[in-house]
Backbone of each chain as ProteinMPNN parsed JSONL, in Angstrom:
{"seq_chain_A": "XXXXXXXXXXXXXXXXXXXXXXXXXXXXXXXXXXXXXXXXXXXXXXXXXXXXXXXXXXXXXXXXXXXXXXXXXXXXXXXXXXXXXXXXXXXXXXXXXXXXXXXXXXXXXXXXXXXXXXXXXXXXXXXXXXXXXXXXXXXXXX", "coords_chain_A": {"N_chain_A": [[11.938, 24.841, 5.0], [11.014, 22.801, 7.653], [12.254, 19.564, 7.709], [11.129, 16.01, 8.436], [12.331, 13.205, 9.886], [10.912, 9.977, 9.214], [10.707, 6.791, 10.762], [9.819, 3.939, 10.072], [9.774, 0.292, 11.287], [10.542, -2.928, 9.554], [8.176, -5.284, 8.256], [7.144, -8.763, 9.562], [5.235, -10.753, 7.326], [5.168, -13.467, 7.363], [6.808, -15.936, 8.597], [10.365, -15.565, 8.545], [10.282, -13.448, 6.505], [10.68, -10.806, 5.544], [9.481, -7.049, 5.369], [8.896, -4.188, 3.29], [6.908, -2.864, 4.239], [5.087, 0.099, 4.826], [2.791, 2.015, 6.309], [0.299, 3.814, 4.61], [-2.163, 6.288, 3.835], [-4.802, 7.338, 1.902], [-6.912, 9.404, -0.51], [-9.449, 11.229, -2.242], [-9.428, 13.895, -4.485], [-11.829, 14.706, -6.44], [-13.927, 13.073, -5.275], [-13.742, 12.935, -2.277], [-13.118, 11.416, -0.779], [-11.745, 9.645, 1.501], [-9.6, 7.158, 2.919], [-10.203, 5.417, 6.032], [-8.549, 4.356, 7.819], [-5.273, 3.528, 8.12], [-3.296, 1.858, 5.54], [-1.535, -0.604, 4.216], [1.733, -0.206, 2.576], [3.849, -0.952, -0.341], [7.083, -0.037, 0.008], [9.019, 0.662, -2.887], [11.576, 0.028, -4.504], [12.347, -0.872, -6.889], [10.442, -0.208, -8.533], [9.044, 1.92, -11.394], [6.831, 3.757, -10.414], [4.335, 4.674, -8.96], [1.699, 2.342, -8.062], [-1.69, 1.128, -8.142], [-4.289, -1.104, -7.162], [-7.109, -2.016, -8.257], [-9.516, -2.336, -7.034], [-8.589, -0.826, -4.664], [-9.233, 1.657, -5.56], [-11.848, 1.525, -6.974], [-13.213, 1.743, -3.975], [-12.588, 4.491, -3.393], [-13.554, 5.686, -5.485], [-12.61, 6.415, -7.846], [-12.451, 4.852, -10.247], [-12.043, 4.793, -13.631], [-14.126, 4.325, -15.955], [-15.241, 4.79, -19.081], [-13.286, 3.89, -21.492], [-11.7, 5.322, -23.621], [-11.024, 7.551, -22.082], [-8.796, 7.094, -20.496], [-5.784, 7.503, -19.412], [-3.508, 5.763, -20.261], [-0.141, 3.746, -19.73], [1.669, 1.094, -21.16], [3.417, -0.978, -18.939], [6.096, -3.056, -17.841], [6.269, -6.281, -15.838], [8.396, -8.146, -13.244], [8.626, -10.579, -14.203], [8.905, -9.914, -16.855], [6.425, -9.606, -18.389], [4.277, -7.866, -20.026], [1.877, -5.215, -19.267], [-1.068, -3.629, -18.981], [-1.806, -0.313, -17.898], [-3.833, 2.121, -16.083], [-3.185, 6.067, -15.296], [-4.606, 7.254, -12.574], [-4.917, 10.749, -10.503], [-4.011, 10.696, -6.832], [-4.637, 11.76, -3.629], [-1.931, 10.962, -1.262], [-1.275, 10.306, 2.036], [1.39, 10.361, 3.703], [4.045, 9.651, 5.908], [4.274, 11.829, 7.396], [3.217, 14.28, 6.134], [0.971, 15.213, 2.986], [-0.047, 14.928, 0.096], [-0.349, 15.043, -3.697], [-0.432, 12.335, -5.728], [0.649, 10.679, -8.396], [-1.001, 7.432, -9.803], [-1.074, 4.513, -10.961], [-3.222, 2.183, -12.365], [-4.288, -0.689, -11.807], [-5.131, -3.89, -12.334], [-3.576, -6.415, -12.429], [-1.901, -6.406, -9.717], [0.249, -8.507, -7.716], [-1.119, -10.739, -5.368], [-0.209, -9.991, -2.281], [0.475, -7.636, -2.546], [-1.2, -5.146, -3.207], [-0.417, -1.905, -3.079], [1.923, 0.547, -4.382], [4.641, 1.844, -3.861], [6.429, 3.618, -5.541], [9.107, 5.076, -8.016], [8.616, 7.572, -9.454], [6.624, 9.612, -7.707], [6.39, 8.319, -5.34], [9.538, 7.878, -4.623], [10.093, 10.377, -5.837], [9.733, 12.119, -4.007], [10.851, 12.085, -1.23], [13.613, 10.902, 0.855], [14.987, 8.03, 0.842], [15.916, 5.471, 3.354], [17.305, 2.103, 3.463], [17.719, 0.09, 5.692], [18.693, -2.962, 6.736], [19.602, -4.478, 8.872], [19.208, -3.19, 10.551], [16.723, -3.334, 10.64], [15.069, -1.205, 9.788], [13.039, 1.409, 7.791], [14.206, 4.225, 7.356], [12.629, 7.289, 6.54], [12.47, 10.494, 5.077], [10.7, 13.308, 4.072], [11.392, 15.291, 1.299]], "CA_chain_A": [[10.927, 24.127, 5.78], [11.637, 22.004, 8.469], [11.708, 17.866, 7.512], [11.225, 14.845, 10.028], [12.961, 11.856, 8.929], [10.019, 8.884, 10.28], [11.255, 5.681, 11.208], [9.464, 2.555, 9.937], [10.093, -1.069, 10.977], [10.02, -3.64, 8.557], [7.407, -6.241, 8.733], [7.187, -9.949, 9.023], [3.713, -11.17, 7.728], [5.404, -14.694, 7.694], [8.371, -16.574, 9.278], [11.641, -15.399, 7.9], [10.026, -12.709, 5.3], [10.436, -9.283, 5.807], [8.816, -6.613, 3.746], [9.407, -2.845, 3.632], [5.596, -2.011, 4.53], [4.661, 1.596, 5.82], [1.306, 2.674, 6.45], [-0.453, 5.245, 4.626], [-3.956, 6.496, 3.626], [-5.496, 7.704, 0.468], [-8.055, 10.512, -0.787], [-9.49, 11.427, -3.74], [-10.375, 15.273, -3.974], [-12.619, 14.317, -6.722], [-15.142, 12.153, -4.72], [-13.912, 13.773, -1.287], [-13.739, 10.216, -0.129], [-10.625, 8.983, 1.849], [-9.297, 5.754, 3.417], [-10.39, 6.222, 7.666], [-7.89, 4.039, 8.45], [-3.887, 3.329, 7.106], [-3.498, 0.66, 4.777], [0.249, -0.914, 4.226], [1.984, 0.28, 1.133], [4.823, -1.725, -0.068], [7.988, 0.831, -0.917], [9.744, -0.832, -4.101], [12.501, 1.271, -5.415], [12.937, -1.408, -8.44], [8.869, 0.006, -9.193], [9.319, 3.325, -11.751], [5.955, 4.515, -10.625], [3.129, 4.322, -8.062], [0.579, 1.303, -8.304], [-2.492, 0.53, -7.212], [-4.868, -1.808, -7.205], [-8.796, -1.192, -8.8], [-10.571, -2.504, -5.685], [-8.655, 0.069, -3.563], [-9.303, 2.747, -6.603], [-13.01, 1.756, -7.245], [-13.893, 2.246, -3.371], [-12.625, 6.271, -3.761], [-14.85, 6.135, -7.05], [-11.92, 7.433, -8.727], [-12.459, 4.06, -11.605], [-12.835, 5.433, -15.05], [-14.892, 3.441, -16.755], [-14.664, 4.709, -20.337], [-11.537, 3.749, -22.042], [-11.196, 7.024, -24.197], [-10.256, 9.088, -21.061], [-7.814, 6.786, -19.526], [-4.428, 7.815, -19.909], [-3.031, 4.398, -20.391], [0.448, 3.57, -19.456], [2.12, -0.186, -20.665], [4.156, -1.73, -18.106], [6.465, -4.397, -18.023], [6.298, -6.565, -14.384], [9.787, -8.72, -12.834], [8.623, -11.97, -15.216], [8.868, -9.331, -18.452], [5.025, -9.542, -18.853], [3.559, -6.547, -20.496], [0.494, -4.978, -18.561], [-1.579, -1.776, -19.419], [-2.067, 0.416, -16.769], [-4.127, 3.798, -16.27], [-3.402, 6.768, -14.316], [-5.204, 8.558, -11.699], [-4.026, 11.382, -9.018], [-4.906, 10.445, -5.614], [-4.464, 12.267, -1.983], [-1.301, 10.225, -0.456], [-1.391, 10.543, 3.491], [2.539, 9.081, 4.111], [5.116, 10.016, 6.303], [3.408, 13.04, 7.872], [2.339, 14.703, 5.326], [0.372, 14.574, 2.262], [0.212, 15.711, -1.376], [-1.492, 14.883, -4.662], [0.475, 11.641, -6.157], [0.136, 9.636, -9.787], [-0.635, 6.239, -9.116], [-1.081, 3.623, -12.364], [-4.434, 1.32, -11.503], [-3.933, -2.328, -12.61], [-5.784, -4.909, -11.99], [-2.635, -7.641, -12.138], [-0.954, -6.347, -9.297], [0.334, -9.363, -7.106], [-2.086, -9.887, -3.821], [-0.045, -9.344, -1.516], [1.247, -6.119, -3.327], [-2.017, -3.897, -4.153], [-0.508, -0.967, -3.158], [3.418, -0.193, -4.664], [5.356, 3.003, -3.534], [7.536, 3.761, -6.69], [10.189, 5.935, -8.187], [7.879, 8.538, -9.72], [5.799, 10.142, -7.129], [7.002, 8.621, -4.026], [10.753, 8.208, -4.171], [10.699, 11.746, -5.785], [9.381, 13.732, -2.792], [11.159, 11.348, -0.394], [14.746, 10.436, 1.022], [14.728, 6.864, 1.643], [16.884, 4.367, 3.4], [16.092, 1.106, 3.946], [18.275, -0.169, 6.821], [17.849, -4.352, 7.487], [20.44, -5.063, 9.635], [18.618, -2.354, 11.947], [15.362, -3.465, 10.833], [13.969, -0.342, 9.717], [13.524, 1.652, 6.955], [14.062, 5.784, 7.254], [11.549, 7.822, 5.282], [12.652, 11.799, 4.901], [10.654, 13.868, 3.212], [12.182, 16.349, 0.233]], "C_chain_A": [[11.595, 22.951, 6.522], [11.069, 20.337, 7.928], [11.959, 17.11, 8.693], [11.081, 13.763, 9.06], [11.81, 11.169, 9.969], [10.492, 7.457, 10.094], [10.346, 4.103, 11.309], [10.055, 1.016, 10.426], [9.824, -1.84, 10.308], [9.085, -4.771, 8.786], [7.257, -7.61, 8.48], [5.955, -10.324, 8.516], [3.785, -12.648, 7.387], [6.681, -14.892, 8.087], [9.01, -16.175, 8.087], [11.289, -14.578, 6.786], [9.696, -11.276, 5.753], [10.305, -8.368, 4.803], [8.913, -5.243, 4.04], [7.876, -2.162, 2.883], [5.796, -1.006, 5.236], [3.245, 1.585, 5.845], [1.032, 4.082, 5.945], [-2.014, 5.243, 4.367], [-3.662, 7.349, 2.608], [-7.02, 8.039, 0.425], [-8.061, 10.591, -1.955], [-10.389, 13.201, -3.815], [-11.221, 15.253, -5.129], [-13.409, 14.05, -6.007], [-14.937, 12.519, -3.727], [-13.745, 12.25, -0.242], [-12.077, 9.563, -0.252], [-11.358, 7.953, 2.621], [-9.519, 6.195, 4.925], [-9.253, 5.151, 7.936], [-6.534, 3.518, 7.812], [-4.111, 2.13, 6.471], [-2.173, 0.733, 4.508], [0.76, -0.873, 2.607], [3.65, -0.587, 1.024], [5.995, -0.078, -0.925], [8.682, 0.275, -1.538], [10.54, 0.189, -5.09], [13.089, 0.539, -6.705], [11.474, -0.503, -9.036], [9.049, 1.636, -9.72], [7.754, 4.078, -11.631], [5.143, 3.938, -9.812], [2.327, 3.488, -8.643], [-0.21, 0.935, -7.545], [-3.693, -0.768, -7.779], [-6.498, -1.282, -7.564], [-9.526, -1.613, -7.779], [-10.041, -1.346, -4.751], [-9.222, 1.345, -4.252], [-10.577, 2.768, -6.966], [-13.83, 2.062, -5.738], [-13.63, 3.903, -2.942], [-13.253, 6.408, -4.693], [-13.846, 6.666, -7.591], [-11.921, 6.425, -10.229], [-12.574, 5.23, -12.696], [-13.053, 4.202, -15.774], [-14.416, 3.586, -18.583], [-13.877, 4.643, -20.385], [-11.077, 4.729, -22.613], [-11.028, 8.107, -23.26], [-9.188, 8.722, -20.245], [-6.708, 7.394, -20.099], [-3.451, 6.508, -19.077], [-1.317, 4.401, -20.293], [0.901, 1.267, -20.099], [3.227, -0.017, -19.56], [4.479, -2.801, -18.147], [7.195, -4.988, -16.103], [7.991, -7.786, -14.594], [9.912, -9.475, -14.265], [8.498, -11.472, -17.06], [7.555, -9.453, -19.589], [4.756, -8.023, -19.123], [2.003, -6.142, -19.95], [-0.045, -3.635, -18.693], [-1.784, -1.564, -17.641], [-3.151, 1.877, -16.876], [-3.787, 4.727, -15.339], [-4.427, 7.891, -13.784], [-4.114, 9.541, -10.339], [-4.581, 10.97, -7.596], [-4.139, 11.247, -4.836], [-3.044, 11.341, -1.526], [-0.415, 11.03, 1.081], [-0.012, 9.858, 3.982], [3.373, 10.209, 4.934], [4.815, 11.522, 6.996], [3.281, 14.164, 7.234], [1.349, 14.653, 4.29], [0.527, 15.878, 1.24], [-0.235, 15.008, -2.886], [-0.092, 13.704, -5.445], [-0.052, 11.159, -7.101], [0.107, 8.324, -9.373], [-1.352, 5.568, -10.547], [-2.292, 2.439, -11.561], [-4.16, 0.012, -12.67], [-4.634, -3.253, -12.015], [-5.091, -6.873, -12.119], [-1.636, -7.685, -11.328], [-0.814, -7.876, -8.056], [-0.278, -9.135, -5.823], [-1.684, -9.876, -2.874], [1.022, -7.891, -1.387], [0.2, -5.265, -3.671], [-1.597, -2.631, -3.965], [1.45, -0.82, -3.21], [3.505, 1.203, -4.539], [6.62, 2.953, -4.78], [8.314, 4.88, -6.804], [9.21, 7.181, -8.368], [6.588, 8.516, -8.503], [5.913, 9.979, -5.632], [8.712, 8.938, -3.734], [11.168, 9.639, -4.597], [10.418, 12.585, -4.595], [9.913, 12.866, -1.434], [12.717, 11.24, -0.268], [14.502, 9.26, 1.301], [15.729, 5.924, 1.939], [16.46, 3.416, 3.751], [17.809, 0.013, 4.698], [18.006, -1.773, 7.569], [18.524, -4.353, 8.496], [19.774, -4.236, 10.89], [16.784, -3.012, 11.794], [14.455, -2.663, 10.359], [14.098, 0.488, 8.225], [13.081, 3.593, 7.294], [13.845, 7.127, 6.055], [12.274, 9.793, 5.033], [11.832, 12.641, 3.82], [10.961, 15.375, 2.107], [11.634, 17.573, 1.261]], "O_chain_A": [[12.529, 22.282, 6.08], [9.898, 19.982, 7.79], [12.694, 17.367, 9.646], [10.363, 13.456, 8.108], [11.671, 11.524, 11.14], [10.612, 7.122, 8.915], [10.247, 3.369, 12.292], [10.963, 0.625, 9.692], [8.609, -1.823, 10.112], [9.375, -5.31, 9.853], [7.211, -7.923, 7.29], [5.181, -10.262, 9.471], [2.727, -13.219, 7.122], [7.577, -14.065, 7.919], [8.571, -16.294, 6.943], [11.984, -14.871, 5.814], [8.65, -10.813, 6.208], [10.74, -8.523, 3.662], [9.038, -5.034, 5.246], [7.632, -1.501, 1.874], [6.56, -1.024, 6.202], [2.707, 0.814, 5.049], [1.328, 5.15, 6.48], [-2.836, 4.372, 4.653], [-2.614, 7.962, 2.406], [-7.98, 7.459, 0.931], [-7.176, 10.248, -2.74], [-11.488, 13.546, -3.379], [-11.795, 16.324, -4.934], [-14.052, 15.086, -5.835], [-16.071, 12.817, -3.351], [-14.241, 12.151, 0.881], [-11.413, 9.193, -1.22], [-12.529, 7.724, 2.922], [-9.072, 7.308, 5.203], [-9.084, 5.51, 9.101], [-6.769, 2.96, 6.74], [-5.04, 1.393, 6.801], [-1.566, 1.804, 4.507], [0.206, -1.438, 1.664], [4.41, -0.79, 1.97], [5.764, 0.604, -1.924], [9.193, -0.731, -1.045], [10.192, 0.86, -6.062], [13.971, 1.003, -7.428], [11.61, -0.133, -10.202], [9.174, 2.542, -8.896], [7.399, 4.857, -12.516], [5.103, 2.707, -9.81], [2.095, 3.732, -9.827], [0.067, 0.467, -6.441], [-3.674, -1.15, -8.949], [-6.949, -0.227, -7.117], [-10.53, -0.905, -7.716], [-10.89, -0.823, -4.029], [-9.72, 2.16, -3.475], [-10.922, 3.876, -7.375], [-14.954, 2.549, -5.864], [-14.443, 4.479, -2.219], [-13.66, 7.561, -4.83], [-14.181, 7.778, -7.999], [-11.508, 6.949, -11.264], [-13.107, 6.33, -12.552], [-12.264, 3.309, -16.082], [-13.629, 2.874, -19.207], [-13.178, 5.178, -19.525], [-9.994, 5.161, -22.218], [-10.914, 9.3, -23.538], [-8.626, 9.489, -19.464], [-6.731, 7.783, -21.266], [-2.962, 6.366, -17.956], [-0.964, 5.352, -20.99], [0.429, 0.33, -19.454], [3.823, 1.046, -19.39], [3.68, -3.704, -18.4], [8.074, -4.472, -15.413], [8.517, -8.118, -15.656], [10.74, -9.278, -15.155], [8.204, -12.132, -18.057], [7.508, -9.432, -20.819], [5.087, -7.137, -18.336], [1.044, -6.835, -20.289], [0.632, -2.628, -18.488], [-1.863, -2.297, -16.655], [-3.081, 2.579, -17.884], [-4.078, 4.299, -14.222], [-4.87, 8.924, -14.287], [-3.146, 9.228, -9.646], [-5.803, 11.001, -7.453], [-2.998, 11.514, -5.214], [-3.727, 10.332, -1.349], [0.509, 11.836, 1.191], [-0.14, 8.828, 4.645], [3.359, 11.409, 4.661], [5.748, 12.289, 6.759], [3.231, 15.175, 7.935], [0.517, 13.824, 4.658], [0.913, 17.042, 1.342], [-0.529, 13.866, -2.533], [1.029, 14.159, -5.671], [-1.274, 11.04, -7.021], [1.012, 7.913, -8.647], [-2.188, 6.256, -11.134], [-2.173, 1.995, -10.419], [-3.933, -0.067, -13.878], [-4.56, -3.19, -10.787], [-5.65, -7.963, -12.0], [-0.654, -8.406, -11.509], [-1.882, -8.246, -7.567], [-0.242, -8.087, -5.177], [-2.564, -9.742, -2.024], [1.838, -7.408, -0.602], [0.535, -4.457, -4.538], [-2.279, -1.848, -4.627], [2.22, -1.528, -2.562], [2.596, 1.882, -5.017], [7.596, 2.206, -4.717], [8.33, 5.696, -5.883], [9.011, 7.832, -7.342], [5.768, 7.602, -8.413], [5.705, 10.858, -4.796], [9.163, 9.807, -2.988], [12.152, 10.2, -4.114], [10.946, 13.675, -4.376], [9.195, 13.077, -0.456], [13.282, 11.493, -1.332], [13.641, 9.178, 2.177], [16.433, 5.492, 1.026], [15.378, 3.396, 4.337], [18.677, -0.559, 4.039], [17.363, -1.922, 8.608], [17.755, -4.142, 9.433], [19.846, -4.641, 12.05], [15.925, -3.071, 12.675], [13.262, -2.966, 10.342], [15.095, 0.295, 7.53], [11.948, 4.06, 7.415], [14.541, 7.644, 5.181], [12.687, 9.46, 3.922], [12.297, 12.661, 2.68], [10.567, 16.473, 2.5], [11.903, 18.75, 1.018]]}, "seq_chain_B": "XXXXXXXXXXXXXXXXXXXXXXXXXXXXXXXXXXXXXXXXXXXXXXXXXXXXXXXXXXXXX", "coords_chain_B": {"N_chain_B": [[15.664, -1.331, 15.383], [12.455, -2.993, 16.541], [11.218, -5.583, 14.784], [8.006, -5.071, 13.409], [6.115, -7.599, 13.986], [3.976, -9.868, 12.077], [2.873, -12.131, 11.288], [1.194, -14.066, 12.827], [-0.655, -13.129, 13.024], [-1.52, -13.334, 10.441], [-1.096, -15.965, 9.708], [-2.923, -18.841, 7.985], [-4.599, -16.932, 6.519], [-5.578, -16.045, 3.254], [-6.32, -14.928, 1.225], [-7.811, -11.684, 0.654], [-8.743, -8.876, 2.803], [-7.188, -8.368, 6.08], [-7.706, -6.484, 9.047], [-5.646, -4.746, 11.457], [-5.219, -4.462, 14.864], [-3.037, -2.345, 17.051], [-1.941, -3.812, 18.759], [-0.715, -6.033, 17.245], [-3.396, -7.61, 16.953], [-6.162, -9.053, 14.819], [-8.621, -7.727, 13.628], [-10.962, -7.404, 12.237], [-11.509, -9.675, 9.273], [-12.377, -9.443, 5.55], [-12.958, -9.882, 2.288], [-12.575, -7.774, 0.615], [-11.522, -4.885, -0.838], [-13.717, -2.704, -0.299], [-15.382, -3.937, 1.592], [-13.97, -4.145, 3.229], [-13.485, -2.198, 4.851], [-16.141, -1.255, 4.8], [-16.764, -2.562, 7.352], [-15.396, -1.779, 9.302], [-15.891, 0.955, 9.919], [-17.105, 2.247, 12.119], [-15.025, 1.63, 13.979], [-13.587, 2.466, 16.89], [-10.072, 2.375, 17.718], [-7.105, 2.69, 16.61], [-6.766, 1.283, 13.725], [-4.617, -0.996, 10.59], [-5.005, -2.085, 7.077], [-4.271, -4.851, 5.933], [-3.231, -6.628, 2.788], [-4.142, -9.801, 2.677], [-2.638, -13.096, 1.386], [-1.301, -15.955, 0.263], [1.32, -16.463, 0.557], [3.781, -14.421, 1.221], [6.506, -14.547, 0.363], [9.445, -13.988, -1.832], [9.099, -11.832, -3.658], [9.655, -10.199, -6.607], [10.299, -7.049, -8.243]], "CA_chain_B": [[14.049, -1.589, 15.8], [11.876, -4.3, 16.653], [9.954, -5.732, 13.318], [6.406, -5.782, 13.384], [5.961, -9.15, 13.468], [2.324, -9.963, 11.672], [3.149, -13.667, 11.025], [0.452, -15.217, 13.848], [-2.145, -12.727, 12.916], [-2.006, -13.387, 9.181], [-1.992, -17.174, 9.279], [-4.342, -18.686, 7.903], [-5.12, -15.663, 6.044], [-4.863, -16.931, 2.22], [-6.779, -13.84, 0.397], [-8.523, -10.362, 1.018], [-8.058, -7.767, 3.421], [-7.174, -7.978, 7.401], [-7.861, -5.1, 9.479], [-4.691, -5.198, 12.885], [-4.441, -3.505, 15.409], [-1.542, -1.984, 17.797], [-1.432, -5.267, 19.554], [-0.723, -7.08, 16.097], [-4.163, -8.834, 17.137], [-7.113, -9.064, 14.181], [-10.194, -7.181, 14.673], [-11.774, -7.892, 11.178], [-11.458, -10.112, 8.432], [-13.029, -9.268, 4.364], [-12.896, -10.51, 0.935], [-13.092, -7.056, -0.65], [-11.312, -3.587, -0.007], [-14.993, -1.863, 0.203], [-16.247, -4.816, 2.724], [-13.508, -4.476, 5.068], [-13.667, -0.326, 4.914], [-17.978, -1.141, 5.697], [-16.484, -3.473, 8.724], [-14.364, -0.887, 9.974], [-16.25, 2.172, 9.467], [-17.419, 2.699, 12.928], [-14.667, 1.093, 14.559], [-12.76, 3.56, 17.123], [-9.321, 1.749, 17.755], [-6.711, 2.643, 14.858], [-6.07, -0.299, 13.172], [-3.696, -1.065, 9.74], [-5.494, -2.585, 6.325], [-3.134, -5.556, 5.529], [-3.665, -7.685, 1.94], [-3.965, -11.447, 2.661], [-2.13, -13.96, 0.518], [-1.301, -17.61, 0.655], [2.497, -16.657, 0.13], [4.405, -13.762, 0.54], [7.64, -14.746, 0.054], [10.068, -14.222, -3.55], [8.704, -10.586, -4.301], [10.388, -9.21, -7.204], [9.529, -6.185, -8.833]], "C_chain_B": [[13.524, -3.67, 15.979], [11.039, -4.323, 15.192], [8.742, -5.649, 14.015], [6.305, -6.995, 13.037], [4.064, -9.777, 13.13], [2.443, -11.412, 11.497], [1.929, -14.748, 12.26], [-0.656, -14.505, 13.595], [-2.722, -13.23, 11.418], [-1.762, -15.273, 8.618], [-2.766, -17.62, 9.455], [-4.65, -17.835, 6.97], [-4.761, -16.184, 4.326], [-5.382, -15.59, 1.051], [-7.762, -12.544, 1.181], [-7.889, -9.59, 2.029], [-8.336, -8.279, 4.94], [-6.672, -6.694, 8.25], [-6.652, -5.503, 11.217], [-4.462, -4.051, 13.288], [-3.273, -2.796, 16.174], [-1.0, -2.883, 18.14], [-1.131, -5.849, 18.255], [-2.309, -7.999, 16.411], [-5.25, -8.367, 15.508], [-8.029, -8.623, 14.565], [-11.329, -7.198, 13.389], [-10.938, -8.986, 10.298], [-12.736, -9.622, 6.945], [-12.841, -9.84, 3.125], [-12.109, -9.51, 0.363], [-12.46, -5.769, 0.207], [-12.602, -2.736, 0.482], [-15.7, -2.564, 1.443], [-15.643, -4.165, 3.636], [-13.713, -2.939, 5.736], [-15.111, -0.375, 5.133], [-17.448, -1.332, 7.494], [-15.938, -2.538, 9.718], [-14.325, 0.522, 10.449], [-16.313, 2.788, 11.102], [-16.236, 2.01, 14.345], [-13.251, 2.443, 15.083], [-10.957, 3.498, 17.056], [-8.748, 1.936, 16.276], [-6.18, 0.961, 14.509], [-5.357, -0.277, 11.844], [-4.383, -2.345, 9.017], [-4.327, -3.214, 6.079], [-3.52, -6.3, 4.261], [-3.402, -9.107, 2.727], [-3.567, -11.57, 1.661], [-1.316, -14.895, 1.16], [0.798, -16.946, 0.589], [3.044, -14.918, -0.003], [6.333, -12.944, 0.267], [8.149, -14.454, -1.199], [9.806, -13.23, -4.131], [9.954, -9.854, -4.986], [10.102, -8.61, -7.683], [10.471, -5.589, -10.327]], "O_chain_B": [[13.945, -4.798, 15.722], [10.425, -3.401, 14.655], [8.544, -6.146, 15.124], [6.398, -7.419, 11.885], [3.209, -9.999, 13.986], [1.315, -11.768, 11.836], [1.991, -15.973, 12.367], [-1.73, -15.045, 13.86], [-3.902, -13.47, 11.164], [-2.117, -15.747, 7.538], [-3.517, -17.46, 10.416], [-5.409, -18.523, 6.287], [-3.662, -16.71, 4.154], [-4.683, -15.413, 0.053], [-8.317, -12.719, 2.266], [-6.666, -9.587, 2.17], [-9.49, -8.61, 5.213], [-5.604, -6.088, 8.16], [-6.944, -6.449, 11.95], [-3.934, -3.054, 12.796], [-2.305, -2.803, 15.414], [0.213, -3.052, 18.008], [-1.877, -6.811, 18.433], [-2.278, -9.168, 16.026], [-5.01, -7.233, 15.091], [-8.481, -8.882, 15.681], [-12.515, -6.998, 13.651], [-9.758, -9.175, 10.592], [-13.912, -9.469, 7.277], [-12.118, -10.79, 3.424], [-11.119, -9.826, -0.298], [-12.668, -5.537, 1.398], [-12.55, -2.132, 1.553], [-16.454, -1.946, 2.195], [-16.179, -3.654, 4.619], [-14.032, -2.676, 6.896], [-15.482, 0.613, 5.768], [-17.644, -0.604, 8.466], [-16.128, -2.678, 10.926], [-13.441, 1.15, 11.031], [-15.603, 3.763, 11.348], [-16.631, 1.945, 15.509], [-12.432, 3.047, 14.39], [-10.403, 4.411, 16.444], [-9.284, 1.644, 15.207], [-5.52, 0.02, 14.949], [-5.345, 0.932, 11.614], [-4.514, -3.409, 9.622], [-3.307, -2.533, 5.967], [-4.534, -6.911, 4.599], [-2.351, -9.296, 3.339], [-3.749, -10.718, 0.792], [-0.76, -14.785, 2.252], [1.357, -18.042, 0.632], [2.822, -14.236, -1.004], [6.94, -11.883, 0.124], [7.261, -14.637, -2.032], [10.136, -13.283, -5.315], [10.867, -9.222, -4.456], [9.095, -9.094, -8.198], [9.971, -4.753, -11.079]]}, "name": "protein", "num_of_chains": 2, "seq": "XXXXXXXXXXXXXXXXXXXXXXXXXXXXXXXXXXXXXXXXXXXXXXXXXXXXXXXXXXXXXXXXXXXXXXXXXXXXXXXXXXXXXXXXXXXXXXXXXXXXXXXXXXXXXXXXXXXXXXXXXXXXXXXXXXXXXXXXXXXXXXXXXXXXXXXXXXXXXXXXXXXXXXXXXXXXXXXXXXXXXXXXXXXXXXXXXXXXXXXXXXX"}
């Protein structure tokens, strides 16, 4: 199958801070109920696993409420804090395609981080380089 | 490449979600990922959900 490497620039969203945002979108074939418009995902190849945030995860309705069906995950963040996590699968719309990804829902992710591109689920179906000196970062997918 | 430079749309901006479009300009502001996704619903122009925060400098993961 033919791949197309896509070509991100990195973004400032203050003086002198550049951040290795992409744009994607998110579905839930549960609830049938995607994102209509991209939302900026940070790619974080220290992060062993997709993360999201429960405000972007409770407007797909994908929350789980009871605790006896989560499938709970700890996590330990930079500052060696310990944080539960749960996972759900969601839709992820990146890089021109899309495909059913694990993403860990937390409700301590830093705010201008709710949405974290990790080792498991994105960097596996992905080539990625991340290119400052050009500015950009080049996505390939597997 | 050229960066996207978001730095004049997002100060100011200290929490929730801003909605930008091609131009880097603002075309909403929200509190709440479900507000700004109401705000935005009927809006034709693609635009790019950004988090606000007072700071986002020092990100380590």
């Amino acid at each position: 199958m033919a791949t197309t490497t896509k070509i991100y620039p990195y973004v400032s969203p203050q003086p002198s801070v550049l951040i290795p945002w992409i744009p994607v979108s998110l579905g839930s074939k549960k609830t049938h109920k995607v994102i209509k418009h991209s939302v900026m995902a940070l790619v974080d190849s220290g992060a062993d696993c997709c993360l999201i945030s429960e405000d972007i995860v409770a407007f797909l309705g994908e929350m789980i409420v009871d605790d006896s069906k989560k499938q709970k995950k700890q996590l330990r963040a930079a500052d060696g804090q310990l944080f539960s996590a749960y996972k759900v699968t969601l839709t992820l719309y990146a890089c021109g395609h899309n495909y059913e990804c694990p993403f860990y829902v937390t409700n301590t992710l830093p705010q201008n981080a709710p949405l974290i591109l990790g080792q498991q689920g994105f960097f596996s179906q992905h080539i990625i380089q991340f290119d400052l000196r050009k500015r950009e970062i080049l996505i390939t997918p597997y | 490449m050229k960066v996207r430079d978001l730095s004049t749309s997002l100060k100011g901006k200290k929490s929730g979600w801003v909605a930008i479009n091609k131009k880097n300009q603002v075309v909403v502001t929200a509190s709440s990922f479900s507000a700004i996704n109401k705000k935005i619903e009927h809006i034709k122009e693609e635009v790019v959900l950004v988090p606000a925060a007072k700071d986002y400098s020092g990100y380590i993961s």
